[in-house]
C-alpha positions as CSV (number, residue, x, y, z in Angstrom):
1,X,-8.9,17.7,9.4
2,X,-7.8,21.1,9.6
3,X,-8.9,24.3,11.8
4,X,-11.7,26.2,9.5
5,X,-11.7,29.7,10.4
6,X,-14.6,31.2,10.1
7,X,-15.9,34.3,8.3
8,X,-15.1,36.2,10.8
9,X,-11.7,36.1,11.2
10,X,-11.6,37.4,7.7
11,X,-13.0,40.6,9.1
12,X,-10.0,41.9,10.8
13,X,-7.5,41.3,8.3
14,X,-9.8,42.7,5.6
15,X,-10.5,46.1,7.8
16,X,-7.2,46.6,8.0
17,X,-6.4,45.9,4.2
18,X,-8.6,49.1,3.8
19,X,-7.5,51.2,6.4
20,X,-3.6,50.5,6.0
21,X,-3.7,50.5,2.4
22,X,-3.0,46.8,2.5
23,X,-0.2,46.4,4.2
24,X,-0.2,43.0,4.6
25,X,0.2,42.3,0.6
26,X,3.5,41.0,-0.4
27,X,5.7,42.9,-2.9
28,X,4.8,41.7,-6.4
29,X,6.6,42.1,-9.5
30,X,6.1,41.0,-13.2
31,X,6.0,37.6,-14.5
32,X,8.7,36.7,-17.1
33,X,8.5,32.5,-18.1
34,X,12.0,31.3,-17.8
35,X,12.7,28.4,-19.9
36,X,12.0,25.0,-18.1
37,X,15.6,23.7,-16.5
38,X,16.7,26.7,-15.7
39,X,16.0,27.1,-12.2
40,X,18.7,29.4,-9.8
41,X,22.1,27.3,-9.3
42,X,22.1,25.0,-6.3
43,X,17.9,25.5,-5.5
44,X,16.3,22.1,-4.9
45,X,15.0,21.8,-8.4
46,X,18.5,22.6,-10.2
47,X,19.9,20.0,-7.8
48,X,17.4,17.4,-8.0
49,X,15.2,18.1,-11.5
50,X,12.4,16.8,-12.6
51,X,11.0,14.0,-10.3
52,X,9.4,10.8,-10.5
53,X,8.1,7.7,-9.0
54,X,10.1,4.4,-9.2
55,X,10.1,0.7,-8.5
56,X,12.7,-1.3,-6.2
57,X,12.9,-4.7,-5.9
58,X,12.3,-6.5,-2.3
59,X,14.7,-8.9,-3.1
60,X,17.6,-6.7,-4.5
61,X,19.1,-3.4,-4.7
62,X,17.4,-2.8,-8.7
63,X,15.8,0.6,-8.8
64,X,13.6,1.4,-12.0
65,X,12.7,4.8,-13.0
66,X,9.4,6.1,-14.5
67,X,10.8,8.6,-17.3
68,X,8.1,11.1,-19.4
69,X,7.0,7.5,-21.1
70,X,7.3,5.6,-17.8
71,X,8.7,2.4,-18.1
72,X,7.0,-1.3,-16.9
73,X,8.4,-3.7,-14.2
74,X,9.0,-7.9,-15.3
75,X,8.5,-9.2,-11.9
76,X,9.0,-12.6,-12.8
77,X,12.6,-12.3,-14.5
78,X,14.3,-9.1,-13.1
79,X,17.6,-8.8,-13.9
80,X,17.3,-10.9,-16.7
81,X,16.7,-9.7,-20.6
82,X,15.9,-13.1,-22.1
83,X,18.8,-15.1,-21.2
84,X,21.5,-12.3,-20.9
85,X,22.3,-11.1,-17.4
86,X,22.3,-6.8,-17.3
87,X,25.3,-5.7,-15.8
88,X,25.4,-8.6,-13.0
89,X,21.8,-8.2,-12.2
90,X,22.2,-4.0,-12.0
91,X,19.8,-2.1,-13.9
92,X,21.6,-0.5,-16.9
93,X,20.0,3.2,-16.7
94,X,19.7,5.0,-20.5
95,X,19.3,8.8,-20.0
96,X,18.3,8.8,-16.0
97,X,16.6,5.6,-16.1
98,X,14.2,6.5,-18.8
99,X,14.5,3.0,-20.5
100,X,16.3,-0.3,-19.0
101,X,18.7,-2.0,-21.7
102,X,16.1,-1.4,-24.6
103,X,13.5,-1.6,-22.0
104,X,11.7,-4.7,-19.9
105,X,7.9,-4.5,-21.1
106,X,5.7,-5.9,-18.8
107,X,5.1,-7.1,-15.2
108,X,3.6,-10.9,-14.8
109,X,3.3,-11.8,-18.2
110,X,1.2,-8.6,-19.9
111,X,-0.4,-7.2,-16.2
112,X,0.2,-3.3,-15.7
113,X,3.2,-2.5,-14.3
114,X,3.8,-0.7,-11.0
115,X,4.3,2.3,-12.0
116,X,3.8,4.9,-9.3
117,X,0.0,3.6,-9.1
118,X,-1.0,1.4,-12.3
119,X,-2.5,-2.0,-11.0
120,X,-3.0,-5.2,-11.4
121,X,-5.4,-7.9,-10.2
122,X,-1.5,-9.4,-8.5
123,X,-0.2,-5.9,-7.7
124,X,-0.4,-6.8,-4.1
125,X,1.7,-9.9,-4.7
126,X,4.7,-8.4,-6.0
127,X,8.0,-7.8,-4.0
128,X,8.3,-4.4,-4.9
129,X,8.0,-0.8,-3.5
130,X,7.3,2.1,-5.2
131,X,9.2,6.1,-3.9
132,X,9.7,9.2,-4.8
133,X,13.6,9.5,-7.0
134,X,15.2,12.6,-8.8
135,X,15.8,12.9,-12.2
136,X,19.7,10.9,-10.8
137,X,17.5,8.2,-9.6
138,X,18.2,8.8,-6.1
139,X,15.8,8.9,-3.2
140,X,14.3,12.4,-2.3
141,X,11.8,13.4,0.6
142,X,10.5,16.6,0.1
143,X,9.8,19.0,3.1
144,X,8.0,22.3,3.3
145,X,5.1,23.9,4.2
146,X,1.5,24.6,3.5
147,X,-0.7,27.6,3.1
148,X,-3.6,28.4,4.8
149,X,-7.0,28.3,2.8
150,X,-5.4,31.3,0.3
151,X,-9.3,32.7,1.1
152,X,-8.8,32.5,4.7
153,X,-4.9,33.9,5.1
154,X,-4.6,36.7,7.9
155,X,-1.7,37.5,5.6
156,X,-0.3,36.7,1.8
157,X,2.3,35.3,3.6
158,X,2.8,32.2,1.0
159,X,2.4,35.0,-2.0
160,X,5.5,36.7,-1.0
161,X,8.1,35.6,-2.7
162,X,10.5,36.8,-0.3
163,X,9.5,35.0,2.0
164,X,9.8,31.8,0.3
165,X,13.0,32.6,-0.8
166,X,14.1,32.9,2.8
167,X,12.0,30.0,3.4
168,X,14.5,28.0,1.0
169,X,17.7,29.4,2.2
170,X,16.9,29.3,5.8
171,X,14.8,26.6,6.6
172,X,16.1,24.6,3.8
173,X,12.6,24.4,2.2
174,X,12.3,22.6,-1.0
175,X,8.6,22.7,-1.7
176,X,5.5,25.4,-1.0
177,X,1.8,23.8,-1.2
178,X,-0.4,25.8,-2.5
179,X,-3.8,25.4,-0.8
180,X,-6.6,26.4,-2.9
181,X,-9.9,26.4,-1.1
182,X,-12.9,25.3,-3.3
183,X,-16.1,25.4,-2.0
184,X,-15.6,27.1,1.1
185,X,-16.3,30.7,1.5
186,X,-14.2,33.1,-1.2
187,X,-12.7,30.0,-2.7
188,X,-12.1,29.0,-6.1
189,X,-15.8,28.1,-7.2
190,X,-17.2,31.3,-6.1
191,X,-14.2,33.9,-6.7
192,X,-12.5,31.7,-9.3
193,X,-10.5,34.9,-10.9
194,X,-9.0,35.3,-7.5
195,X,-8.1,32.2,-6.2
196,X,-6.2,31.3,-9.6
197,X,-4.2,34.8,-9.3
198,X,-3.2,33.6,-5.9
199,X,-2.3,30.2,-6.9
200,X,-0.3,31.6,-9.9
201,X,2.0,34.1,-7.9
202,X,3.0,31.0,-6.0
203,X,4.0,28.6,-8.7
204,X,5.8,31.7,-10.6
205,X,7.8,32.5,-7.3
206,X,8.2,28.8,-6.8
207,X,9.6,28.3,-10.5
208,X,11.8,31.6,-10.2
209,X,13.5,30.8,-7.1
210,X,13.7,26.8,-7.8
211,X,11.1,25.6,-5.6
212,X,8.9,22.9,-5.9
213,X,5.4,23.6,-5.5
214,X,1.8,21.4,-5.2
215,X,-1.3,22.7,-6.5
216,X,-3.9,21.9,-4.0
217,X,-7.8,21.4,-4.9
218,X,-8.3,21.7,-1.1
219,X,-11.9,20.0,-0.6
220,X,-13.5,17.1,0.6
221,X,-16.1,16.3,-1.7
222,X,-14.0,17.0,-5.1
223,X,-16.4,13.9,-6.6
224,X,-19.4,16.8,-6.9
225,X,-17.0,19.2,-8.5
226,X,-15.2,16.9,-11.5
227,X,-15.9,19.1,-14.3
228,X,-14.8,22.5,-12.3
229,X,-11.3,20.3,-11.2
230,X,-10.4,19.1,-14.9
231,X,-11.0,22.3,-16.4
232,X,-8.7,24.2,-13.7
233,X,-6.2,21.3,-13.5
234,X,-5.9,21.7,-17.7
235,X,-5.7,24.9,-17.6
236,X,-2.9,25.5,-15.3
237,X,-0.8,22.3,-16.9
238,X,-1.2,24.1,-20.1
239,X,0.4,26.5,-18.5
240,X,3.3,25.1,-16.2
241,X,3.6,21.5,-16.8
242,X,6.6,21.8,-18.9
243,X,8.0,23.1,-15.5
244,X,9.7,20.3,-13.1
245,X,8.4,22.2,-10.3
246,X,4.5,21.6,-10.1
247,X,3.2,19.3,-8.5
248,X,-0.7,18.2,-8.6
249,X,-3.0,17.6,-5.8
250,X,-6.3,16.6,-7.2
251,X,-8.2,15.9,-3.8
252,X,-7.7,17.8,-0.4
253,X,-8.9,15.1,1.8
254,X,-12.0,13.0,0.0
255,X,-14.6,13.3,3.5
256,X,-18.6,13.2,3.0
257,X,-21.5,15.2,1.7
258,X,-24.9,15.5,2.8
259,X,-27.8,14.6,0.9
260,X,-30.9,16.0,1.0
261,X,-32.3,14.9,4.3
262,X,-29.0,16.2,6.2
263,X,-27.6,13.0,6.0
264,X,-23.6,12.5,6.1
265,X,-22.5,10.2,3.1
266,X,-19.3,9.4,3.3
267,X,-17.7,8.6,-0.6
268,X,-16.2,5.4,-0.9
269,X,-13.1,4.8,-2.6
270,X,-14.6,3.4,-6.2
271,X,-16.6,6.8,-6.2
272,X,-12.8,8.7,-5.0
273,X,-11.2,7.0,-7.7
274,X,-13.4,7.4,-10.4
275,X,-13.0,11.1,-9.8
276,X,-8.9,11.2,-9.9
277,X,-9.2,8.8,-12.8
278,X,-10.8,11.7,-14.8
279,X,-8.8,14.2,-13.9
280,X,-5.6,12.1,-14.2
281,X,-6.3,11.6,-17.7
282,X,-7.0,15.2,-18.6
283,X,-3.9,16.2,-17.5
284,X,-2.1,13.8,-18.4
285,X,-3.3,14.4,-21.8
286,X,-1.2,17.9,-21.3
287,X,1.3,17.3,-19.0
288,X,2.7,13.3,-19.2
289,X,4.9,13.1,-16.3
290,X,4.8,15.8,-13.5
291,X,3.8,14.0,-10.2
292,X,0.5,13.9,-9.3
293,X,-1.0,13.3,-5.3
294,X,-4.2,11.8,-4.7
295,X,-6.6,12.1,-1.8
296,X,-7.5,8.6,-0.3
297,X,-11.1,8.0,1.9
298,X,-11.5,9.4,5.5
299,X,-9.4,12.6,5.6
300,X,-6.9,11.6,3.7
301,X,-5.6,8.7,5.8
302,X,-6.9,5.1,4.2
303,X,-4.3,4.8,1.7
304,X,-4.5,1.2,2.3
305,X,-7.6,1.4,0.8
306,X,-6.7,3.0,-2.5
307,X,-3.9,0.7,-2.7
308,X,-6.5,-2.4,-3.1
309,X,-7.4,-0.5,-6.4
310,X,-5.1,1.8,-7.2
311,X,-5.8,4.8,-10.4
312,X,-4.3,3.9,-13.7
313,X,-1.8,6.4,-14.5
314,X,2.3,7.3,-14.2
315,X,3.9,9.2,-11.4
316,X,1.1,9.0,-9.1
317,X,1.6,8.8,-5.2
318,X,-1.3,8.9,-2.5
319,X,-1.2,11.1,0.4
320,X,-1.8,9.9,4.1
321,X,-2.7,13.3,6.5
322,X,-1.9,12.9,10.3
323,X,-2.0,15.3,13.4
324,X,-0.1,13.4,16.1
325,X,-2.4,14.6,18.7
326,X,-4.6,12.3,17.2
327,X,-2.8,10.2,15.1
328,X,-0.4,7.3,16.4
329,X,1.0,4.1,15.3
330,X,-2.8,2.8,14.0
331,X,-2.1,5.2,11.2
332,X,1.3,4.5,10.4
333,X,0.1,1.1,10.2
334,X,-2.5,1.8,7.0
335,X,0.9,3.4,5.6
336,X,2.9,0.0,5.8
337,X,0.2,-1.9,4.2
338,X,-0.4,0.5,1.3
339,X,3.6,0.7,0.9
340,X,3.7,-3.4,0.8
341,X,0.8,-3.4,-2.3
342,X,3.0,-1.3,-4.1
343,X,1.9,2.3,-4.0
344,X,3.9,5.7,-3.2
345,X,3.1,7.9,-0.3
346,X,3.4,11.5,0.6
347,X,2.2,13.4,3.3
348,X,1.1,16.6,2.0
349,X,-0.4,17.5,5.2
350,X,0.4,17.1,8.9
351,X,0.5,18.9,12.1
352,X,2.4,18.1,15.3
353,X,-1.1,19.3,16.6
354,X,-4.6,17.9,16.9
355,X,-6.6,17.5,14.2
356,X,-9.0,20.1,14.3
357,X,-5.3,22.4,14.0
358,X,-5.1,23.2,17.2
359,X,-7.7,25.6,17.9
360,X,-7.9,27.2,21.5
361,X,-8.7,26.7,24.2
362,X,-8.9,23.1,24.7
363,X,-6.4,22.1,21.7
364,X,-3.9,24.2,21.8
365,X,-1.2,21.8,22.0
366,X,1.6,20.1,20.5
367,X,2.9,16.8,20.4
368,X,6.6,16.3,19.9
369,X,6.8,12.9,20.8
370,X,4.3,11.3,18.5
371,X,5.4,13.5,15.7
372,X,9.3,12.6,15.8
373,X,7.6,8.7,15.5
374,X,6.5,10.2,12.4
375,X,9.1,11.6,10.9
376,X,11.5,8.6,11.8
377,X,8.8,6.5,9.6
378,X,9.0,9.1,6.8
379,X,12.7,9.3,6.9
380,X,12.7,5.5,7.1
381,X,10.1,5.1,4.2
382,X,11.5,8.5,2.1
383,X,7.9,10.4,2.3
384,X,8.1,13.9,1.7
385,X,5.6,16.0,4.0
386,X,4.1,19.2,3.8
387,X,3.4,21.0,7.0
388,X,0.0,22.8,7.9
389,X,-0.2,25.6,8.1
390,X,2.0,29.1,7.0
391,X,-0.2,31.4,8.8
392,X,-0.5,34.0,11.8
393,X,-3.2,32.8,14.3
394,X,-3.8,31.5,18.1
395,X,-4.0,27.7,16.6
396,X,-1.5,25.8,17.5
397,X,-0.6,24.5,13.7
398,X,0.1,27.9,12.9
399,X,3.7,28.3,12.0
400,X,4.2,32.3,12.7
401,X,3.7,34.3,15.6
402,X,2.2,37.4,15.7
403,X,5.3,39.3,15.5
404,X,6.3,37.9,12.0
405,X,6.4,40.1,9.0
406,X,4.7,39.3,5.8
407,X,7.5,39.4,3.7
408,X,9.8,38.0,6.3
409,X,12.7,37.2,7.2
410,X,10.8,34.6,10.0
411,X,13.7,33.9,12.0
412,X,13.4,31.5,14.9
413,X,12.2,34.3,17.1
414,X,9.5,34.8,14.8
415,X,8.2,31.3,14.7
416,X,5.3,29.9,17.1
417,X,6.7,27.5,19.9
418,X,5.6,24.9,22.9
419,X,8.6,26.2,24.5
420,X,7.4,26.2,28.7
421,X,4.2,25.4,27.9
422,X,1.7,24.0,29.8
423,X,1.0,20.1,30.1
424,X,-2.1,19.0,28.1
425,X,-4.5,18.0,30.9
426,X,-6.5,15.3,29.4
427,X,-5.6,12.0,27.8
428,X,-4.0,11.1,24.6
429,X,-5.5,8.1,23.2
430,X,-3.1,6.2,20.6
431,X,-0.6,8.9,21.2
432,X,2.7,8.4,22.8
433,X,4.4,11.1,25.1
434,X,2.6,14.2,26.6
435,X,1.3,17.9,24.8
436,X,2.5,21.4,25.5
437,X,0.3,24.1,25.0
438,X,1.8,26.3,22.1
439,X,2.4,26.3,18.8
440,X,4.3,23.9,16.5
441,X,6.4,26.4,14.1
442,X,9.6,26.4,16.2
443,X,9.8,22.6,15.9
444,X,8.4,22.5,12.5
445,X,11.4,24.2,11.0
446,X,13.8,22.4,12.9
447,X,12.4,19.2,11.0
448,X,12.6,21.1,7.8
449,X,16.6,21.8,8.7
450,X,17.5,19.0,9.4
């Protein structure tokens, strides 16, 4: 749904790596593991830990929390261990709501619980909705930002970890995405060695400076590449899933592929799903509780879909993409009924922009109106969102201007803006309000703040 910049944008930036002596590379300096839990004093992840998806109760304020063993909702008698009420109907909480009073088995009489995405044949039926807590049980929505394709950066702006520490002192940003581009041009498939060196220096800034941090696999047709995705997904949990701050995105935005006549066809969510089930289970087989993001059928917005059928696993949400541009209250609307069958949500990509990202001359816009409609819904829903994209370009989703640094600081004077820009001069279909040509950093970061 994003801009896709072609190869030759990459020739500029790269002529100028070799003729400035790479000017444009952030400072880098060596990689020391600090022991899980010990991120910098008041950084998002020392105030908020290791998160997780929970269960509340439609008809009650009872929160349950999926610990590292997860635990499993009794719709039918909540609040009630045999015949013994639990604190007046309060959930008792043992170590951050790990176990409940010894611990409530099972929901409906031996179905799956919902647990952050396991599902039963009744899943739909129950009065519950699932959201993203801390490790205090208390509702958290993420915000942050997004790289561009790492191949396709004019800059390493989201390898610097300078920058991100501004980022998280400035713009109050509590999580980087880290956008690894497959099987497009100089992604991971082709020039794995350098796409995982890129990814790397993110997390490790990320877990220095108390970040939290998703690891993208930033494709649409992730169902032809399973085997590459579980081996790089159980590599890097070997690595960092003892870390709070990693988060895993298996799918990008599950589209189409073509087959051999030059046909698009589009995967359907039992194809989707089998995919994430697989590489659920191999990481999960490393790491047994860091949250994981799935990709849900056309771009990344159906989640009502996946929420018929939802993967089998523990700390799993489902993200929903919108560009409000394009996407109004139609969209919003698949988010409601994926939220009422019991599954979490998080945006992990959005734009105040048109889909495409803005690109000039005819979509160079932004739309404030349509996008404040979404964040009241994710404020009013707790969805964390990720913003694309932390790049340097004429598109209107990209975040810098041309006068920002790569190793910052990116104050507001170095942020793109819709500030006296021109009205948008054809019709916005779905969309409430009117576009500005410009860019959407400016306001971005004023969402981030607030």
């Amino acid at each position: 749904m994003r801009s896709r910049s072609t190869s030759k944008v990459l020739i500029v930036p790269t002529f100028f790596c070799l003729t400035l002596a790479c000017a444009a590379t952030p400072e880098s300096e060596a990689w020391t593991s600090p022991q899980p839990g010990s991120a910098p004093p008041g950084s998002p992840v020392a105030l908020h830990g290791h998160l997780r998806v929970a269960t509340t109760s439609l008809t009650g304020s009872t929160l349950l929390g999926t610990g590292p063993s997860g635990i499993d909702l009794d719709a039918g008698d909540l609040g009630i261990d045999g015949a013994s009420p639990i604190d007046s109907g309060d959930i008792v909480h043992d170590g951050g709501g790990y176990s409940i009073d010894g611990g409530f088995a099972t929901m409906d009489g031996g179905m799956s619980a919902i647990d952050g995405g396991k599902g039963g044949p009744d899943a739909a039926s129950q009065s519950v909705r699932s959201r993203l807590v801390d490790e205090h049980g208390d509702p958290y929505q993420l915000k942050g930002v997004s790289s561009h394709w790492l191949a396709w950066e004019t800059k390493r702006f989201a390898e610097s970890k300078k920058a991100l520490q501004f980022m998280r002192d400035n713009w109050k940003l509590s999580v980087i995405r880290a956008s690894m581009g497959t099987d497009a041009s100089g992604g991971y498939l082709s020039s794995p060695t350098a796409m995982k060196s890129q990814v790397e220096s993110i997390i490790q800034h990320a877990i220095q400076l108390g970040v939290y941090v998703i690891v993208d696999w930033h494709t649409e047709i992730a169902v032809k590449q399973q085997d590459a995705a579980i081996a790089f997904f159980t590599e890097m949990a070997t690595k960092y899933g003892a870390y709070p701050n990693v988060i895993w995105e298996t799918y990008n935005e599950p589209n189409a592929y073509k087959d051999a006549a030059g046909n698009n066809i589009r995967f359907t969510w039992p194809e989707i799903k089998g995919y994430h089930q697989a590489v659920v289970n191999a990481v999960r087989a490393v790491d047994p509780d860091n949250l994981m993001i799935l990709g849900t059928p056309n771009w990344s917005q159906r989640v009502d879909q996946a929420a018929d059928d939802p993967v089998v696993g523990t700390n799993l949400l489902y993200t929903l993409h919108w560009y409000s541009c394009t996407h109004g209250q139609q969209f919003r609307a698949y988010g409601d009924a994926a939220m009422a069958k019991g599954i979490a949500l998080f945006v992990t990509e959005y734009g105040a922009t048109f889909s495409d990202g803005g690109v000039p001359s005819n979509h160079d816009y932004v739309c404030e109106d349509e996008a404040n409609l979404w964040f009241a819904w994710m404020a009013e829903n707790n969805i964390s969102g990720v913003s694309w994209k932390l790049d340097q370009c004429s598109d209107s989703s990209c975040i810098l201007n041309q006068s920002a640094g790569v190793d910052g600081p990116w104050t507001d004077d170095r942020l793109s803006t819709d500030v006296g820009g021109a009205v948008y001069p054809g019709t916005l279909n779905g969309v409430s309000g009117t576009a500005l040509r410009g860019g959407h950093g400016l306001f971005i970061v004023n969402w981030i703040r607030k």
